[in-house]
LOMIVO-539835 format. One record per residue (C-alpha): z, y, x; residue in one letter. Coordinates in steps of 0.02 Angstrom, whole numbers, plus 50000, padded with zeros to 5 digits. Example, Ala and Ser with C-alpha at 12.3 -4.5 7.8 and 13.67 -1.06 7.14 Angstrom:
residues 2
503904977550615A
503574994750684S
//
This chain:
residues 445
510485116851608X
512225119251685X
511625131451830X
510425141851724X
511695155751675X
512065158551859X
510225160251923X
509985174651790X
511545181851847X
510675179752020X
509085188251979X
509855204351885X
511365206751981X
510795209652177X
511945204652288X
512935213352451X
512895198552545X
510995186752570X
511995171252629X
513195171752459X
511695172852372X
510705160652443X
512325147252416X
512695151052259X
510535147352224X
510785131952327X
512395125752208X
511345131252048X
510035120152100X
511035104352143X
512155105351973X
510355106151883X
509785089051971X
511355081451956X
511315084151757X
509585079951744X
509825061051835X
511265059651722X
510285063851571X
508845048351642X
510185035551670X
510895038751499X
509075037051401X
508735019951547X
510375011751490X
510165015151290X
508415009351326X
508634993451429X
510294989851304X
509414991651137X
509144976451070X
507134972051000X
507214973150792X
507794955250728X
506064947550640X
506154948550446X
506804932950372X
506314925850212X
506584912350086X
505834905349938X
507104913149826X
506664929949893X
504804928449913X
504734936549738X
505614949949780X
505114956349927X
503034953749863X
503954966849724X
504584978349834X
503344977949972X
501504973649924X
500474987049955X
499274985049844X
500514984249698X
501305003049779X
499515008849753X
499295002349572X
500935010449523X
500015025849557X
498955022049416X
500715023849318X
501165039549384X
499045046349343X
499465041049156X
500985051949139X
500095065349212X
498845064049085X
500095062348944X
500785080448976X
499295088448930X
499055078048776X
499455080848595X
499445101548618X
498385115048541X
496755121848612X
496915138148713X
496655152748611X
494965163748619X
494855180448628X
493205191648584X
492895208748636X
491435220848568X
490855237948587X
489225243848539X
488795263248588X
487205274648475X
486085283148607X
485515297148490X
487105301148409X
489005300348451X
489255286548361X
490075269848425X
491235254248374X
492395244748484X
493545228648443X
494105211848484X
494745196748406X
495935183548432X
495415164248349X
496685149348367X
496125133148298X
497385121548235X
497135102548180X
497085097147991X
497755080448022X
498985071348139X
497755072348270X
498985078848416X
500425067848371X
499125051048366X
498555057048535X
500285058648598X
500495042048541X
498965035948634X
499535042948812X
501055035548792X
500235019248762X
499355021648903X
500795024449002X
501285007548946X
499644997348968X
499765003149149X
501374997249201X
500964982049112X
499484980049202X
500734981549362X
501944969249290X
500334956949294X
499794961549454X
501504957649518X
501564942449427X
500034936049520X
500504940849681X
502364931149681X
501264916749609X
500104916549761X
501664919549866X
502264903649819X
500774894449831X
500684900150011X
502544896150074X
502284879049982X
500504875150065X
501424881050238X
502874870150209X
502004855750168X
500624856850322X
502474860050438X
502864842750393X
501174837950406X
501064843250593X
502614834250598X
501964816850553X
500414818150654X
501514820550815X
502334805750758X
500504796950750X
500054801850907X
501594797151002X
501444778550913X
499444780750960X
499994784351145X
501294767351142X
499684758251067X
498724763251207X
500184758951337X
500614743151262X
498634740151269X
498434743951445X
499614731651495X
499004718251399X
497094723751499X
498014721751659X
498614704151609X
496914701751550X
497314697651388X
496444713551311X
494554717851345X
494084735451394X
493384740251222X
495124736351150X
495744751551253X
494244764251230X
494714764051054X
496414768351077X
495734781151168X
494894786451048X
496134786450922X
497254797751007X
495674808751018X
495464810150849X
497174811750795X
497324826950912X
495804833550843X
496804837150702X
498144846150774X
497144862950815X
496544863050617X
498484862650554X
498864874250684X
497304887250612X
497964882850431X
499614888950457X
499234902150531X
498144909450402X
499434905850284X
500634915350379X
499534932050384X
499144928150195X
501114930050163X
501154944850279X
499734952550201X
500894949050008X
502404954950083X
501844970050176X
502264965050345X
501034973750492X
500104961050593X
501254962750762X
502814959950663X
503404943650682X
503514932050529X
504944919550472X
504964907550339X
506674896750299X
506034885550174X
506564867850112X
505904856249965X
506794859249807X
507554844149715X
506044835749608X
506654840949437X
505484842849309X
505744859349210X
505994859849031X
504944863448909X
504814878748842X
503744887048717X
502374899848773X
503334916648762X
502004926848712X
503214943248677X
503714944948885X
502234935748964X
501444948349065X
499724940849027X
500054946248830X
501034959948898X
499344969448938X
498414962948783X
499624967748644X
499714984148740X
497664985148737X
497714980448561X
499134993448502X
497925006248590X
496395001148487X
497645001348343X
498245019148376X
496415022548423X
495795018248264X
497065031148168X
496495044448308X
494855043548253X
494995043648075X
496015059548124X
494525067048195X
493515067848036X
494125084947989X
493925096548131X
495035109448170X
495285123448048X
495135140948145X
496245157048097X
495515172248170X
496375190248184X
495115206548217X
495205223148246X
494005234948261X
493745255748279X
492295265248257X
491505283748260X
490135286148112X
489245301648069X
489265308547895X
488205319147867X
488595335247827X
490555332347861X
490435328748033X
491015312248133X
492305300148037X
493455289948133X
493745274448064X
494955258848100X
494825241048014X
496195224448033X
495135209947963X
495465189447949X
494455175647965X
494855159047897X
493635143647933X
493725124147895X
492185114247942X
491865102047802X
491495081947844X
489825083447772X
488545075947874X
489615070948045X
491075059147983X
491545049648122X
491285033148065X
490375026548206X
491825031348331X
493055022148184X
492235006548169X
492125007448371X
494015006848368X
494244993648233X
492874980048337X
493724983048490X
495494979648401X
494854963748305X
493964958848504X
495894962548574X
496814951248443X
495444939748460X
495614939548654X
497644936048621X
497194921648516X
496004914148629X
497254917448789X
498664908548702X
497634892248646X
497074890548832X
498844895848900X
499634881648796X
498344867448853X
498524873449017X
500604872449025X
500294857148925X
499234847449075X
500254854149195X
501664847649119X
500964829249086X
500594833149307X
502334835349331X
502984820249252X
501624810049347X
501824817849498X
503904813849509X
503274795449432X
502404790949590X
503884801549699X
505084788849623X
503964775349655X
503394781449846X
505304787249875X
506184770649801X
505064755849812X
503464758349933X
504524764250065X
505894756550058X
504984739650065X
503904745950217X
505604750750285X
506334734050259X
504544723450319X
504464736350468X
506344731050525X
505714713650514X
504424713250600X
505334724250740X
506534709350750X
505134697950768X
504334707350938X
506014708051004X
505974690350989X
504334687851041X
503574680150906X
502464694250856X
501674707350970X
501884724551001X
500274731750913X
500824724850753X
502464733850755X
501514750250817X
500034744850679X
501674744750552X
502414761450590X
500674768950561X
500614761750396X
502534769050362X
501934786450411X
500424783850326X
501444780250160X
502654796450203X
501054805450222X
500794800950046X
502344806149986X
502224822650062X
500814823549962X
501584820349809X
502754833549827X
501734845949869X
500834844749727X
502164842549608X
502904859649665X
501294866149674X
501084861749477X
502834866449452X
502304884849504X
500994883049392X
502144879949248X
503314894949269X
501784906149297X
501224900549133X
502874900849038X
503794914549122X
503674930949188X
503794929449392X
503864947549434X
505804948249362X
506214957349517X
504904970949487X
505484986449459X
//
């Protein structure tokens, strides 16, 4: 780029001397390559010194928010939003106008008439403010219908990150299992070479570690389909990499609180529904006097009168119509509206009886779930603990032998297996209860 300006100056100014002119070619040249590598080491070293984008991180506190943000299945249903205000321009205005032309022409004589007309209709009734009304509802029931959408989608967020918590830990205890399994087998292997154990004693430790690994390639599948199902709510592509930090919460049992059925998202969309059949009701009583039309004319003509000759004539005329409700009332399309209102508020009703049973199980879940967490947490394993110590003293000792201590740690893990049940399903209920009782989509925007 440097030596550019001096090869045109080459090429259009010819030179006295050919050896000046081939050097100064020859420096032209060499200033060009020598900018050029610099311009490749430059992009190398930026290249080679970038560092690779740092994986997303998230937590369980901002699961919700990022399923809000990022879901892409809630971006395309807030399209539906932006459709419904569309819509809602064009409602509640006045029919276009209509304008008539005629001309008629008398093939034996000179006469002829030309004119046109201009006819506006205009509603009776509140008609274009109820259906003003009505696209604004609608504009409502659809970001309600969002609101929903997202609540559902942080719920199964949740679920997710507490599923792949709990089958973490999981993964974690069968290691633990096979490592004691593997210390069986040892311990068993010895006692063979003593001859104090039989072959068949050491197949089926054997064959305990063989099952126990079996295991490992199912948690492994689990978790990762777990993974790509939080991706997949988040809105993470599949070669981005995925990070969870997530711990157990403390086992606290929520209070309890009343079904809001003013915020829930659930009865967000079924008032809405049911305000539309409302307002659709008033529409269509609206609708039973049609439009009354003005109409404005005018209209010239040439007549013959005989014996005077042609007259020219001009005429301005109005025309004033209202159809009368007569024979077409609109009573079916009322009664239409008023069933599908009484079906709404019905649906309401029959959403919060089942809401409150629900939230009402779960709850009675909750406080028997952290009733067998205190139990598992501060007697069961505590006493295994204390037995397990115990008996550990005793093989030191000699007294008892190794199997039964490796027998007794199974039964420990076995017992923390249990608890790790426990909790998972306690959280998993406890997720229940706030997507019954709250709105999770409070991050939505």
């Amino acid at each position: 780029m440097i030596g550019l300006p001096s090869v045109h100056v080459a090429k259009m100014t010819k030179p006295n001397h050919p050896s000046i002119h081939s050097l100064s070619i020859q420096g032209c040249l060499l200033r060009t390559s020598l900018w050029l590598a610099i311009l490749w080491h430059g992009t190398i070293v930026r290249t080679l010194g970038a560092e690779p984008p740092s994986p997303l991180s998230w937590t369980i506190e901002t699961l919700a928010e990022g399923v809000c943000r990022h879901n892409k299945e809630l971006a395309a249903a807030r399209w539906v939003i932006e459709s419904a205000k569309a819509r809602s321009r064009q409602a509640g205005k006045l029919t276009n106008p209509r304008i008539t032309t005629s001309s008629s022409l008398n093939t034996i004589n000179p006469e002829n008439m030309q004119g046109f007309s201009l006819q506006q209709s205009f509603p009776i009734t509140a008609r274009l403010r109820l259906e003003k009304n009505v696209a604004s509802l609608n504009i409502e029931q659809a970001e309600k219908e969002v609101q929903w959408m997202a609540h559902q989608k942080v719920m199964e967020a949740m679920e997710s990150a507490t599923r792949w918590l709990a089958l973490h830990e999981r993964k974690e205890i069968l290691k633990e299992q096979i490592t004691l399994a593997q210390e069986l087998y040892a311990a068993l292997k010895q006692q063979q070479e003593r001859g104090e154990r039989s072959p068949l004693d050491l197949s089926l430790a054997v064959i305990q570690i063989k099952e126990l690994e079996l295991k490992r390639p199912g948690l492994e599948s689990s978790i990762h389909s777990l993974e790509n199902q939080m991706r997949s709510l988040l809105g993470q592509q599949a070669e981005e990499p995925f990070r969870l930090e997530a711990i157990w919460k403390p086992m606290a049992i929520p209070s309890a609180s009343p079904l809001d059925t003013a915020n829930h998202p659930a009865f967000g969309v079924l008032h809405t529904e049911a305000s539309i059949h409302h307002a659709m009701v008033a529409l269509e009583q609206s609708r039973k006097w049609e439009d009354w039309t003005l109409g404005l004319s005018h209209q010239w003509s040439v007549d013959e009168d005989i014996p005077f000759g042609l007259e020219r004539n001009r005429r301005l005329g109005f025309q004033f119509s209202i159809p009368l409700p007569w024979w077409q009332k609109n009573l079916g399309a009322v009664a239409a509206s008023q069933a599908n209102l009484k079906g709404a508020k019905a649906s309401i009703a029959a959403l919060e009886l089942q809401m409150e049973y629900e939230a009402d199980s779960t709850m009675v879940r909750l406080i028997q779930g952290r009733a067998q967490y205190l139990m598992l947490r501060d007697e069961l394993i505590p006493n295994r603990e204390k037995h397990h110590r115990s008996l550990e003293r005793a093989v030191r000792a000699g007294e008892r032998p190794m199997e039964s201590l490796i027998t007794s740690m199974e039964g420990l893990l076995t017992l923390k297996l249990s608890l790790l049940e426990v909790i998972e399903t306690f959280h998993l209920n406890h997720y229940r209860y706030l997507y019954l009782t709250q709105d999770l989509s409070r991050h939505h925007d």
